[in-house]
N, C-alpha and C positions, 0 to 999 in steps of 0.2 A: 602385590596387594590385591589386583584385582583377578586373581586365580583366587587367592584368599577368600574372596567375596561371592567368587561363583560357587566354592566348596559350601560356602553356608547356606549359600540359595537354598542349594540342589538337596540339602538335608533338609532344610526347614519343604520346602516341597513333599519330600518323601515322607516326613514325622506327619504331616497335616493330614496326606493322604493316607499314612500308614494307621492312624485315630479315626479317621471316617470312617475305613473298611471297618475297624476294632465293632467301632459304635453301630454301625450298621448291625453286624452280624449280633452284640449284646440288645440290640434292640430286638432284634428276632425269638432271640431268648428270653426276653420281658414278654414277648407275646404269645408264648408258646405256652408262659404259664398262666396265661389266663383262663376264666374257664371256657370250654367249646360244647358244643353239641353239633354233630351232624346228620343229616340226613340227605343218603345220593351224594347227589356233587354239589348238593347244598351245605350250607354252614350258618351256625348263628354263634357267636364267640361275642364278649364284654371286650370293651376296648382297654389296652390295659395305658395308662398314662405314663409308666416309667418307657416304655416302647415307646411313644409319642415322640419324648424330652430325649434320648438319645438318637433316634429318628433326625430329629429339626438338628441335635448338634451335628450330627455327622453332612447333613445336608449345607450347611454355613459353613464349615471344614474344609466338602467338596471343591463348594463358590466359593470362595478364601485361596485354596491352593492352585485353582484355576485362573484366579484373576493375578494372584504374583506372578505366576508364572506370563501370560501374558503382556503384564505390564514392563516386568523384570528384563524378560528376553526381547522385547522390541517384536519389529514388524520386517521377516522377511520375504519379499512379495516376490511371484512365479505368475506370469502374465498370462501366459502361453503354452502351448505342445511344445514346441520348438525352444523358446528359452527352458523348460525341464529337460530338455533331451543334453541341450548345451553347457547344466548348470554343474556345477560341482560336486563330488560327492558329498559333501554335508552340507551343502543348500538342497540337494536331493532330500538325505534325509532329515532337515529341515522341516522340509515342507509334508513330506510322509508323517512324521510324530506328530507334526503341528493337528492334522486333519483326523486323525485317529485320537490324540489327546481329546479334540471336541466331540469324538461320535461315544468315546466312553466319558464325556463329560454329559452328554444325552441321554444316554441308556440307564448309567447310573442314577442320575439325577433325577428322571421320569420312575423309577422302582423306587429308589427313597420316600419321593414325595407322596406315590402311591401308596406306600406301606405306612408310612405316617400319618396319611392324612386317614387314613384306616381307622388309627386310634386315635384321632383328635376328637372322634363324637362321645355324645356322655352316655348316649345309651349303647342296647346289644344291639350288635349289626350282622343281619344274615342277606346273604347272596353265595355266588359261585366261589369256589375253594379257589386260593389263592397262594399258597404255599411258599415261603424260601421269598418274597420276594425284597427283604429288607436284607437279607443277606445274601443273597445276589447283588443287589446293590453293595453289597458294603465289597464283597470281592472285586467288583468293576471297580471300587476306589483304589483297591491295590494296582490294577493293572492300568487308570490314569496317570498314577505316581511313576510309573517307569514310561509314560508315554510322553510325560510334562517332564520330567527329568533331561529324557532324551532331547525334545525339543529345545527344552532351556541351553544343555551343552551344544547343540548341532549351533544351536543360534550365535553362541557366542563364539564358537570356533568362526561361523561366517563370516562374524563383524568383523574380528581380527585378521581373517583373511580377505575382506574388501580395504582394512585400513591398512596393512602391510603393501595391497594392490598400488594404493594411492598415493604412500608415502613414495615406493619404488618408482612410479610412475611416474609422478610428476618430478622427482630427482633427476630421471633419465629423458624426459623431455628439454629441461632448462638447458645443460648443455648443447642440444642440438638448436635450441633455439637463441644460441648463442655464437656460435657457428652461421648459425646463416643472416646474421645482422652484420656482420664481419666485413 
């Protein structure tokens, strides 16, 4: 049942991020048709509001599949040089997907907001060209999804292999500690 359960995480993870990236990149194309003017490496473009509204969804999408994912998979912590060197291969990469899960939860997150909040104003907005950048974001959504996926599954193989440690453990302690009460 509860392989059951990690199967559907691990999809709803991937469907939430796989709709961020969508909506990123269809935002990009709501802004593409608005109208622009440029001059140099200057720009003056109308803010288009269907851009905005899928902007903000894919950006709540992002935070949504980020926070399951973290909540879902628990906390597995690496103190030190020496406990990573010591640790397991999937507390290794554990702890690898976890830290790259959050640097493309950064990157992304930072181009969404920027590219959205582009077209939150009601009038035309010129500065420096700015290009791709809500669909750049919306691809860093895809490549969170396999990075929260990975950590979701690394995490849960861990627990199972610290509750199998403990179960075996303390099994194989009790006789010894029955033996020497004797």
């Amino acid at each position: 049942m509860a392989r059951n359960m990690d199967f559907l995480v691990c999809i709803l993870i991937m469907v939430m991020d796989i709709v961020a990236g969508i909506l990123g990149i269809q935002a990009e194309i709501a802004q593409s048709k608005v109208k622009h003017s440029r001059v140099w490496i200057f720009e003056c473009r109308d803010p288009s509001y269907q851009a905005f509204k899928l902007g903000l969804a894919a950006i709540v999408l992002l935070s949504l599949a980020h926070i399951i994912t973290n909540l879902l998979a628990g906390c597995v912590l690496i103190r030190s040089k020496e406990e990573m060197e010591g640790a397991s291969p999937n507390k290794q990469l554990t702890f690898a997907s976890h830290v790259l899960a959050w640097i493309m939860l950064g990157i992304a997150f930072i181009l969404l907001i920027s590219g959205t909040s582009a077209n939150s104003k009601s009038r035309k907005d010129c500065g420096i060209v700015h290009h791709r950048v809500l669909s750049i974001g919306g691809v860093l959504c895809f490549i969170h999804g396999l990075f929260a996926v990975a950590y979701y599954v690394s995490a849960a193989a861990v627990m199972r292999e610290e509750r199998e440690l403990h179960q075996h453990g303390g099994q194989a302690n009790k006789p010894n500690q029955q033996s020497t009460q004797a």
